[in-house]
C-alpha positions in Angstrom: 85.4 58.1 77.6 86.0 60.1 74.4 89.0 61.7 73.8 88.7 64.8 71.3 91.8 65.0 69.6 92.9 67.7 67.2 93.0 70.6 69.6 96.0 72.8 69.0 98.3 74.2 71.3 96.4 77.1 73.2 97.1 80.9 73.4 96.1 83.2 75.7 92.9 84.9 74.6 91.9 81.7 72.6 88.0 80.7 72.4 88.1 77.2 74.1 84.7 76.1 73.6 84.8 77.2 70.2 88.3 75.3 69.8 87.2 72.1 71.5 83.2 72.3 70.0 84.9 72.6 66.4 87.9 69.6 67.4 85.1 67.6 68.1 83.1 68.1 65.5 86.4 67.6 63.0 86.4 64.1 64.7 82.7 63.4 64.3 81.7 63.6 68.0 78.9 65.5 68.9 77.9 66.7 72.5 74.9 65.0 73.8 72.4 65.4 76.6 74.0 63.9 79.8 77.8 64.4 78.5 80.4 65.5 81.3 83.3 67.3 79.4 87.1 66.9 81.3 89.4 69.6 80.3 92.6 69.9 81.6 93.6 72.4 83.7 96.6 73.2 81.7 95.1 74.8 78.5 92.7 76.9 80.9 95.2 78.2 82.1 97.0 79.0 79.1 93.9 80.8 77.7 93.4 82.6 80.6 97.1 84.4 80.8 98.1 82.1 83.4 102.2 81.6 81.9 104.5 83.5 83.9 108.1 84.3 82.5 111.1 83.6 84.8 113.0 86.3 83.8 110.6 88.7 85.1 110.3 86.8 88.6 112.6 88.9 91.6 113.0 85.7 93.9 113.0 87.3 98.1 115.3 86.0 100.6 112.9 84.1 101.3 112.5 82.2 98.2 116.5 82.1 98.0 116.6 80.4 101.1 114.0 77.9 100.5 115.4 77.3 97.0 119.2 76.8 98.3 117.6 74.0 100.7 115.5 72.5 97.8 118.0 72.9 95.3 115.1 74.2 93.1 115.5 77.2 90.6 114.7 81.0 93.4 112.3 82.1 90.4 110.1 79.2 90.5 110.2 79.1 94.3 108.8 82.9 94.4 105.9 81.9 92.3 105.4 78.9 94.8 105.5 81.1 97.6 102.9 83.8 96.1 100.5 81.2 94.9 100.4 79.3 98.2 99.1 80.2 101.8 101.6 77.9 103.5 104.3 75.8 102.8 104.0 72.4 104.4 106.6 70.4 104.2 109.9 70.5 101.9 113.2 68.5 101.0 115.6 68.4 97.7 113.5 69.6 94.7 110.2 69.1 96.4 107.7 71.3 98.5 104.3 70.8 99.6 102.0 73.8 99.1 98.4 74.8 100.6 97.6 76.8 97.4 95.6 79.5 98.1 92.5 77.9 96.4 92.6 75.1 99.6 94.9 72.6 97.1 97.7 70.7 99.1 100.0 69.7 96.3 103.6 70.2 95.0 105.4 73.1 94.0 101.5 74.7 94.2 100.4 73.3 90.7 103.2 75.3 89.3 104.1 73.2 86.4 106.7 73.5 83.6 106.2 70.6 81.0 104.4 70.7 77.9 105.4 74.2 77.7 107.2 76.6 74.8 110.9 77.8 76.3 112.5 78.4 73.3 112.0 82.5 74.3 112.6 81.9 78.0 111.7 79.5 80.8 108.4 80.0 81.5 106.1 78.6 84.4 102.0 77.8 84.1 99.8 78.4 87.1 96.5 77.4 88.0 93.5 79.3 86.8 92.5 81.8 89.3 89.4 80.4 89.8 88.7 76.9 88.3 85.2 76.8 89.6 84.6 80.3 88.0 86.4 78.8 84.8 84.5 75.5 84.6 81.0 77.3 84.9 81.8 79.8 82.1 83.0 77.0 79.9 79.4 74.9 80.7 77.9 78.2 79.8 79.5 78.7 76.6 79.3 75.1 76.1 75.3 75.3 76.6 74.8 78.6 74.5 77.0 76.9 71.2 76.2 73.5 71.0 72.4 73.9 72.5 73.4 70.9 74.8 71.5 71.8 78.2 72.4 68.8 80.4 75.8 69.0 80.9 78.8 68.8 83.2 82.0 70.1 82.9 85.7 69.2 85.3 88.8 71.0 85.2 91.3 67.8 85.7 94.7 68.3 87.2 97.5 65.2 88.1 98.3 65.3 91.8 100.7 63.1 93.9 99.1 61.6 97.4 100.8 60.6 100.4 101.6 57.3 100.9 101.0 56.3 97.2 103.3 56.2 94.5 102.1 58.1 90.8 99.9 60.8 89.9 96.4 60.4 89.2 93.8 62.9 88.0 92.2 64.6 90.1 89.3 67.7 90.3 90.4 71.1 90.6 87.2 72.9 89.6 83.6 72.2 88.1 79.9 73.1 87.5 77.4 71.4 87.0 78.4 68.2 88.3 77.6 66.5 91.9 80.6 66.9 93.8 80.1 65.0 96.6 77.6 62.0 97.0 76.8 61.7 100.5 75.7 58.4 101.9 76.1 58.8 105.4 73.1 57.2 107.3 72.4 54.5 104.6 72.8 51.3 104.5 75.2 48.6 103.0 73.9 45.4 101.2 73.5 43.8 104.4 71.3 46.7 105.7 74.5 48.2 107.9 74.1 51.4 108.6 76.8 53.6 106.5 78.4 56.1 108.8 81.5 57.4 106.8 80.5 56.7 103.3 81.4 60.1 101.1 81.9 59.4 97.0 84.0 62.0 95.3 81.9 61.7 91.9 84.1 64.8 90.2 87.6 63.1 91.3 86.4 59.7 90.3 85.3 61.3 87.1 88.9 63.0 86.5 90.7 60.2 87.0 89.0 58.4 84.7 89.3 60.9 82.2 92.9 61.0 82.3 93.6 57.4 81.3 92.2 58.9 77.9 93.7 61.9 78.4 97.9 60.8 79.1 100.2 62.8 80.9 103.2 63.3 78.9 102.7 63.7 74.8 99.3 62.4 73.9 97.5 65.8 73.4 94.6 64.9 74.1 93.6 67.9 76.9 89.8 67.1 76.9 87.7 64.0 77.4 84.1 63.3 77.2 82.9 60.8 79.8 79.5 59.5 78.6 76.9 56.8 79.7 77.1 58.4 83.8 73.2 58.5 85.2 72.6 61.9 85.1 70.2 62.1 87.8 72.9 60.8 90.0 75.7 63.0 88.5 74.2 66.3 87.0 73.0 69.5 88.9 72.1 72.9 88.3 73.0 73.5 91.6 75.4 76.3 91.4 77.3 75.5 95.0 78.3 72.2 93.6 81.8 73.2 92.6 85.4 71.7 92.9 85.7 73.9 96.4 83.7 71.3 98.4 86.4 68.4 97.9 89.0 70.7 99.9 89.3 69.2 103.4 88.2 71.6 106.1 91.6 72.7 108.4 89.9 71.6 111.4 89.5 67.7 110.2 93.0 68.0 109.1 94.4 65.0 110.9 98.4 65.6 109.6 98.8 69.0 110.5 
């Protein structure tokens, strides 16, 4: 795992492959042939006009009465509320959001850290469309650097239940096998495997963000090198970050 460093605070509007292909080339790292790049969601979003300004937000009586029962700022609730499909569950400064990508998470990946208030509180979203995102980026990626055999994730740090800390997850990608289905193989033993599904993006986000840090380290993107392509790498372009989303009918929590 290779952390690029150097990459400055992003603007909306700002060339990212071009800021992360010259970052890494100011760092003597060069893209090679099997590379999967991790970029984290929050300077996608930033380049893609994802910041919202508070002051701008008209919270509903809706949001007002979710955010007197949260104790959570109306304005951020509002954006909560028109980024998510349902609201879940909720208590004092916390609610769990279906975003309207499929995400269950809190407060709908609206996030506020790492961010410039000194003009206003502002809040980040998610990209529109991460998978959409993540394949431009691969194609950029491809056309710049000449580098055909390559993957790329858009990381984001999610909560679980029943588990303490964030970890990195994968909120959108191309290029990369998803899933890695092993149902109806066998174990070591020759045991027939009836439930075995790898997450290969998630396991490679999480990874990625032990380079990556959470708080101050700026280091948004992260090479992970050395993966067997054949087993990661596809051209395949329904191989995207929307397959990890559990189906509502095999939700067992509902």
């Amino acid at each position: 795992m290779i952390g690029i460093e150097g990459i400055p605070m992003i603007e909306e509007g700002d060339d990212l492959v071009s800021i992360i292909l010259n970052a890494a080339h100011e760092s003597e790292v060069e893209l090679l042939e099997g590379d999967i790049l991790c970029i984290a969601q929050k300077i996608i979003s930033k380049s893609e006009g994802m910041l919202r300004d508070l002051a701008s937000i008209n919270p509903s009586r809706e949001a007002t009465k979710l955010a007197e029962n949260t104790k959570k700022d109306p304005r951020m609730v509002q954006l909560i509320l028109d980024e998510s499909s349902e609201i879940l569950r909720s208590k004092e400064n916390v609610i769990i959001a279906r975003h309207k990508l499929g995400i269950v998470g809190a407060h709908a990946g609206i996030d506020q850290s790492n961010i410039d208030h000194r003009d206003g509180e502002k809040a980040l979203l998610l990209p529109k469309d991460p998978d959409l995102s993540a394949k431009k980026i691969r194609a950029e990626l491809q056309r710049k650097s000449g580098v055909a055999e390559i993957g790329v994730v858009v990381t984001d740090s999610h909560n679980r239940p029943w588990r303490m800390g964030t970890i990195g997850v994968a909120i959108g990608s191309s290029g990369v096998k998803v899933l890695d289905d092993r149902v109806g193989g066998a174990d070591i033993f020759d045991r027939k495997l009836n439930a075995t599904l790898i997450n290969n993006a998630d396991a490679v986000a999480n990874a990625a963000t032990l380079v990556m840090g959470e708080t101050i380290e700026q280091i948004p993107v992260v090479i992970v090198r050395g993966l067997n392509p054949e087993k990661m790498l596809t051209n395949d372009p329904g191989e995207n970050g929307t397959l990890i989303n559990r189906p509502l009918d095999q939700d067992m929590f509902r």
